[in-house]
C-alpha positions in Angstrom: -8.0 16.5 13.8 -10.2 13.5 13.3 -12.8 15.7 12.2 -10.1 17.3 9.6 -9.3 13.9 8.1 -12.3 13.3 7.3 -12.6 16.1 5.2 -9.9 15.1 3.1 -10.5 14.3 -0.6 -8.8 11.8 -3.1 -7.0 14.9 -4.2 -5.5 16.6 -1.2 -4.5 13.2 0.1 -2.7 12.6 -3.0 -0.9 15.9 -1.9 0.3 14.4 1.2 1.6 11.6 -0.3 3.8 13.4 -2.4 5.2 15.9 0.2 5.9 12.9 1.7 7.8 11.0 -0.7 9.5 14.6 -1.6 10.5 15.3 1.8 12.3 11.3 2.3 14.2 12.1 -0.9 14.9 16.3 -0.6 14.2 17.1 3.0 11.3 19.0 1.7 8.7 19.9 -1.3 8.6 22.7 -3.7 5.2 23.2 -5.8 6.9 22.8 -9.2 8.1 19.3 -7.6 4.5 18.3 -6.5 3.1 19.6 -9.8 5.5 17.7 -12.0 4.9 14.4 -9.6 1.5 14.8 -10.0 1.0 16.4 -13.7 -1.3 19.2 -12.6 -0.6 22.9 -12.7 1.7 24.9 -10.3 -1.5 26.8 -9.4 -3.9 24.2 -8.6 -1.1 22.8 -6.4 -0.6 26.5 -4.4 -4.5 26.5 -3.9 -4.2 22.8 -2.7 -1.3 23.5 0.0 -3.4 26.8 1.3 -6.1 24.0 2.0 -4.0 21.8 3.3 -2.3 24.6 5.4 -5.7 25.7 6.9 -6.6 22.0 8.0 -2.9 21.9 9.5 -1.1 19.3 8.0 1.4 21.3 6.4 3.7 24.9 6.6 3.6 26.3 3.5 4.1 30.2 2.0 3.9 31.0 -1.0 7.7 30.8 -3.2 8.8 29.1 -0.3 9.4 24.7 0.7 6.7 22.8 2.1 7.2 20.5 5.0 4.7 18.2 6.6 3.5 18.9 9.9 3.4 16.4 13.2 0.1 15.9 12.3 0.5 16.0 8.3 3.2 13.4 8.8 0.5 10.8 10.7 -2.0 11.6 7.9 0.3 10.9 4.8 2.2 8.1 6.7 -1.6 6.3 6.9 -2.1 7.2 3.2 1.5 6.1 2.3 0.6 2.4 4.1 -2.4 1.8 2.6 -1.1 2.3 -0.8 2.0 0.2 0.1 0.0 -2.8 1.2 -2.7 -2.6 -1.7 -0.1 -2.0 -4.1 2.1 -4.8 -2.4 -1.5 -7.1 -2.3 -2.4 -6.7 -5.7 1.2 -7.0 -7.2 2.5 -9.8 -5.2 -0.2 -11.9 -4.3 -2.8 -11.2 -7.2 -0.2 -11.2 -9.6 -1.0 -7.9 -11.7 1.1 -6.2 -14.0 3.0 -3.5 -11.2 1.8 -1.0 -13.5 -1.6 -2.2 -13.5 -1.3 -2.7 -9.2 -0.3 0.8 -8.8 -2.8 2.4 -10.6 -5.3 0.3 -8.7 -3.6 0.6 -5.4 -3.9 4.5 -6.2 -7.5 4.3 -6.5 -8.1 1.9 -3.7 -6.4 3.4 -1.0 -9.0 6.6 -0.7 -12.0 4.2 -0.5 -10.2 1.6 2.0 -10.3 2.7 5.7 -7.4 1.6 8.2 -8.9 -1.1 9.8 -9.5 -2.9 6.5 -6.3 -2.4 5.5 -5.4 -3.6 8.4 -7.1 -7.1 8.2 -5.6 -7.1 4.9 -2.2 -6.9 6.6 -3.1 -10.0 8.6 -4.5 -11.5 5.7 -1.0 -11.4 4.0 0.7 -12.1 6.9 -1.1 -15.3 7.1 -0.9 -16.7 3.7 2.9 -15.8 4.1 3.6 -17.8 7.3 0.6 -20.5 7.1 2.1 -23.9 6.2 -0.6 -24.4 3.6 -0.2 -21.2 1.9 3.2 -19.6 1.2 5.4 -19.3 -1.7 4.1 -22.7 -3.1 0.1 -21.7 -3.0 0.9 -18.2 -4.5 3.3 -20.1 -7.4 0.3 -22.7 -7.8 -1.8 -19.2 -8.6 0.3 -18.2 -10.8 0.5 -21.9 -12.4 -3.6 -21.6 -12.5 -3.4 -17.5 -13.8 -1.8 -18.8 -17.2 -3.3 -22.3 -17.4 -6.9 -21.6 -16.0 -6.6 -25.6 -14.5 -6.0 -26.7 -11.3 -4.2 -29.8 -11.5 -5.2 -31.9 -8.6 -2.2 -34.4 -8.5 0.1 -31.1 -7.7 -2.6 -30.3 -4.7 -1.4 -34.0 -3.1 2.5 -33.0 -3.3 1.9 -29.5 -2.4 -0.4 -30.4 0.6 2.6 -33.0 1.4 5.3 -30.7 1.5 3.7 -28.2 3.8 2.9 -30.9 6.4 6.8 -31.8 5.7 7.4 -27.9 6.5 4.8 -27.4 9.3 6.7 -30.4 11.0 10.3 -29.2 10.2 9.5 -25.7 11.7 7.7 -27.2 15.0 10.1 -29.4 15.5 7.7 -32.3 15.5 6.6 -35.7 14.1 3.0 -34.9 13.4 2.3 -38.0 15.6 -0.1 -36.4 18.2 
C-alpha cells in the first residue's frame, strides 16, 4: 500500500478528500457530487475512481455510489489532517483571509509529508499552551499585521502577565 500512496497525485488525492467529506455528510459519493465539489467533468471523475479503484482505495462501478475502502479511508483521513492543520495554521495563527488559507492549505497539503505536519502540530500545540505564547502573542501579531511596529512597552506587560499565568497554573511563587 505504501508503495500505492506514493503514486498518488495532487489530483486523485483531491478525490479522496471529497469521497470523504461526501460520505460524513451522505453515507456515500456519487460522481455528479464529486464533479460538482470539484468543478471538473463527470467523466474525468469516472476515469479518476477506475484509478483509484485499481490502487484500492475505493469500490466503485460505474452508475453506481462510491465508498472508501479500509485502506482509502487511512489515505484520505491523512490527506483530510494535513489540510485541517495547514488550513487551521495559516488561518488562525498567520492570520490570512480563510479564503486565502484554504486555497493555500489546498496546495500545501500535497507537498507537506506527515511527519512535517506533524511537527507543525506540536508547533501549534506549543504556542497554544506555552506561557509566553498564547492568545496574547498571536493578538500582539495581529497588533503588528496592521501596524507593522512592535511596541516594546506592551512586550514588558505581556511578558508580565504570562509569568502571572505560568505561576497561577503551577501553582507556584516563581521564588525558586
Amino acid at each position: 500500500m505504501e508503495n500505492e500512496q506514493n503514486q498518488l497525485t495532487e489530483s486523485l488525492e483531491d478525490y479522496l478528500e471529497v469521497i470523504l467529506e461526501l460520505e460524513s455528510t451522505h453515507k456515500v459519493a456519487r460522481v455528479k457530487d464529486i464533479a460538482e465539489r470539484l468543478g471538473v467533468l463527470r467523466g474525468s471523475v469516472s476515469t479518476a475512481m477506475k484509478k483509484l479503484t485499481e490502487m484500492g482505495l475505493i469500490n466503485y462501478e460505474p452508475y453506481s455510489f462510491i465508498t472508501l475502502t479500509s485502506e482509502g479511508r487511512k489515505a484520505a483521513g491523512r490527506i483530510s489532517h494535513r489540510h485541517q492543520v495547514l488550513l487551521g495554521f495559516l488561518r488562525d495563527v498567520l492570520k490570512l483571509d480563510p479564503d486565502v488559507a484554504e486555497q493555500n492549505a489546498c496546495r500545501m497539503e500535497h507537498a507537506m509529508d506527515d511527519a512535517t505536519v506533524e511537527r507543525l502540530v506540536r508547533f501549534i500545540e506549543y504556542l497554544s499552551n506555552c506561557p509566553r505564547t498564547g492568545r496574547d502573542w498571536i493578538e500582539s501579531f495581529e497588533t503588528y499585521l496592521v501596524t507593522e511596529q512592535r511596541a516594546p512597552e506592551d512586550c514588558l506587560a505581556c511578558l508580565t502577565g504570562c509569568l502571572e499565568r505560568f505561576r497561577a497554573d503551577e501553582g507556584g511563587t516563581g521564588d525558586d
